[in-house]
MARVEX-433155 format. One line per field, with one value per residue (C-alpha): x, y, z; residue number from 1; residue in three letters. Coordinates in steps of 0.2 Angstrom, whole numbers, plus 5000, padded with zeros to 4 digits. Example, Ala and Ser with C-alpha at 12.3 -4.5 7.8 and 13.67 -1.06 7.14 Angstrom:
c1 = c(5062:5068) $
c2 = c(4978:4995) $
c3 = c(5039:5036) $
pos = c(1:2) $
code = c(ALA:SER) $
% end
This chain:
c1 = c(4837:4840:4829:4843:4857:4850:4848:4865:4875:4863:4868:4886:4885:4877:4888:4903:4897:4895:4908:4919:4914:4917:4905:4907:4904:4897:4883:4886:4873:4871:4863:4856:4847:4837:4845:4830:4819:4812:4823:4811:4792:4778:4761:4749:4741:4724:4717:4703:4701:4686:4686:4674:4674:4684:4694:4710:4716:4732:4733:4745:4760:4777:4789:4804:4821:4830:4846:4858:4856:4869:4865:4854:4853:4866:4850:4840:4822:4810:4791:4777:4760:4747:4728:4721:4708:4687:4695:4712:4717:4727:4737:4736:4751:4748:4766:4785:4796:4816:4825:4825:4817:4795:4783:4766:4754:4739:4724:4735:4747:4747:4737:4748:4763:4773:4767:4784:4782:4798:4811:4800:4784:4779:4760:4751:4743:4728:4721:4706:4697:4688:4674:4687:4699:4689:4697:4710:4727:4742:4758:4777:4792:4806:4825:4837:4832:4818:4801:4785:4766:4752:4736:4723:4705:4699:4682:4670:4657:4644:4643:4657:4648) $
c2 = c(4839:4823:4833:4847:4835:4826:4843:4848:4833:4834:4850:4846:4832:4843:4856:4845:4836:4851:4862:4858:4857:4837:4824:4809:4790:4787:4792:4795:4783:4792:4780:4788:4773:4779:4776:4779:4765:4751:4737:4728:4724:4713:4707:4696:4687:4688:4702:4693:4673:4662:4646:4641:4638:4624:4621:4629:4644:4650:4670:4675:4684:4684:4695:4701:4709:4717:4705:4722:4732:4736:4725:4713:4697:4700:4702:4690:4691:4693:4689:4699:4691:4704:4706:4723:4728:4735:4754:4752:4759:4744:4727:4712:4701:4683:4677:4681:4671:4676:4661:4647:4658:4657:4664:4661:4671:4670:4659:4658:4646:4628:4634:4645:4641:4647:4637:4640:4638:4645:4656:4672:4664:4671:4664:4660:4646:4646:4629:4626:4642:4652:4666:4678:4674:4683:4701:4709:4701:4713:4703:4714:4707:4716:4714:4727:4745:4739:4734:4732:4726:4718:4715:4700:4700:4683:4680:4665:4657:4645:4631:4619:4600) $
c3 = c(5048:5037:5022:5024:5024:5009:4999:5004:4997:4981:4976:4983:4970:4955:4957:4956:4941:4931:4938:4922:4904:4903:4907:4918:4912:4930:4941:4960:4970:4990:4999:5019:5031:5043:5062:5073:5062:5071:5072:5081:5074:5082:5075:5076:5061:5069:5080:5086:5090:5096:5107:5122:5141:5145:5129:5123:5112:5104:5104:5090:5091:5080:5081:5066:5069:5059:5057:5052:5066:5077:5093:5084:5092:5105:5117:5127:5121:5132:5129:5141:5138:5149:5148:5147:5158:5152:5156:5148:5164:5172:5163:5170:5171:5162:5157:5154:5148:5142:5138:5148:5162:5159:5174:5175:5183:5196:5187:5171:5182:5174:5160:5149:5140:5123:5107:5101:5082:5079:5084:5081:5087:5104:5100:5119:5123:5136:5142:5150:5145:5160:5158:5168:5151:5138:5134:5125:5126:5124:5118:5120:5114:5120:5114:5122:5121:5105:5111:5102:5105:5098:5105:5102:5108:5114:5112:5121:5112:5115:5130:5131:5134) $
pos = c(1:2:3:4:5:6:7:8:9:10:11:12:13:14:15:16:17:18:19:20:21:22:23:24:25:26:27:28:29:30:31:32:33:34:35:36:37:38:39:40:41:42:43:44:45:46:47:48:49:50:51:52:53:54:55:56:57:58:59:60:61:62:63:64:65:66:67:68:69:70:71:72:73:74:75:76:77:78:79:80:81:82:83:84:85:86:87:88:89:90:91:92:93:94:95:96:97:98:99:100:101:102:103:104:105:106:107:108:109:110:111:112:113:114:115:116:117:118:119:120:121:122:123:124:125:126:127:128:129:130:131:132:133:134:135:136:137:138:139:140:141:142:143:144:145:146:147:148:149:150:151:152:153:154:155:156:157:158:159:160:161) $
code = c(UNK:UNK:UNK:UNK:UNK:UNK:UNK:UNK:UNK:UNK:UNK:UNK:UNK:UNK:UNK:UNK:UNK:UNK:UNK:UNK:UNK:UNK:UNK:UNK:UNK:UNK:UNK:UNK:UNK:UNK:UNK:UNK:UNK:UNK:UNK:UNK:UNK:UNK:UNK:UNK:UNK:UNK:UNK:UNK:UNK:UNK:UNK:UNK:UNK:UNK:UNK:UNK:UNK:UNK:UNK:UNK:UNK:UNK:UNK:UNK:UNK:UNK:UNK:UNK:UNK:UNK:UNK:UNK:UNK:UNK:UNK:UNK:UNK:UNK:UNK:UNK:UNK:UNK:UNK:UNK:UNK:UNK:UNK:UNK:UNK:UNK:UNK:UNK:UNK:UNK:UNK:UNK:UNK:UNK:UNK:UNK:UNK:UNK:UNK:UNK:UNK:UNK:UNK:UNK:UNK:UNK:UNK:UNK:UNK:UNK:UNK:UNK:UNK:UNK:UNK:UNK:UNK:UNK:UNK:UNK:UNK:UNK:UNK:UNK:UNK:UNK:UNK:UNK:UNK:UNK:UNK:UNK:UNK:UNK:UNK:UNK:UNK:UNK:UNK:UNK:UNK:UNK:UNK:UNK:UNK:UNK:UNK:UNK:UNK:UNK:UNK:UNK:UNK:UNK:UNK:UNK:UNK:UNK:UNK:UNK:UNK) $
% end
């Protein structure tokens, strides 16, 4: 539909230019901005980290809006930190936090907390590592209706003396 639309108002445009036998000192510029984009986008600047039992690790995660969309800003963050499962079947729930407003879940309780970077860092911390902790790591910031993910894997190696 937007491919039709931009043909339309190309020819509109072309045929208005050269309809009469005089030429123009200017170009028309049509600028069209995509309104289903993503104005919302998380990563993580590694996909995979390594620590061992006992010690402490910082999963990655940053997220970007985009400052022009309509809405932008006017949203509480929110910041779901879930571990995935061996089947992919089932998340569990690690941490959320939205604002002031952090929960801490199950084993995770007293042992996880934002690193906090920045104002678009929603990197997790995990204290006192536990075999039970190793796995993939899914990270979803979500702002309004705009939501996206990352995942980390955390990988144990070695003893820790």
């Amino acid at each position: 539909m937007k491919s039709l639309l931009l043909l339309v108002l190309i020819s509109i445009c072309w045929a208005d230019h050269h309809s009469d036998n005089y030429t123009l000192d200017h170009d028309r510029v049509i600028h069209i901005q995509a309104e289903n984009g993503p104005r919302l986008l998380v990563e993580a600047e590694q996909t995979k980290v390594f620590s061992h039992r006992g010690g402490n690790v910082t999963l990655p995660c940053k997220f970007y809006r985009d400052p022009t969309a309509f809405g932008s800003g006017t949203h509480k963050i929110r910041i779901k930190w879930t571990k995935l499962t061996s089947d992919y079947l089932k998340e569990v729930d690690v941490f959320v936090s939205m604002g002031y407003h952090k929960k801490a879940y199950a084993g995770y309780q007293g042992r996880v907390f934002l690193k906090g970077g920045s104002d678009n860092d929603a990197s997790l911390v995990i204290a006192d590592l536990t075999l039970e902790d190793y796995g993939r790591y899914k990270c979803e910031v979500i702002e309004g209706l705009e939501d996206d993910t990352a995942v980390v894997a955390l990988d144990l190696q070695g003893r820790y003396l």
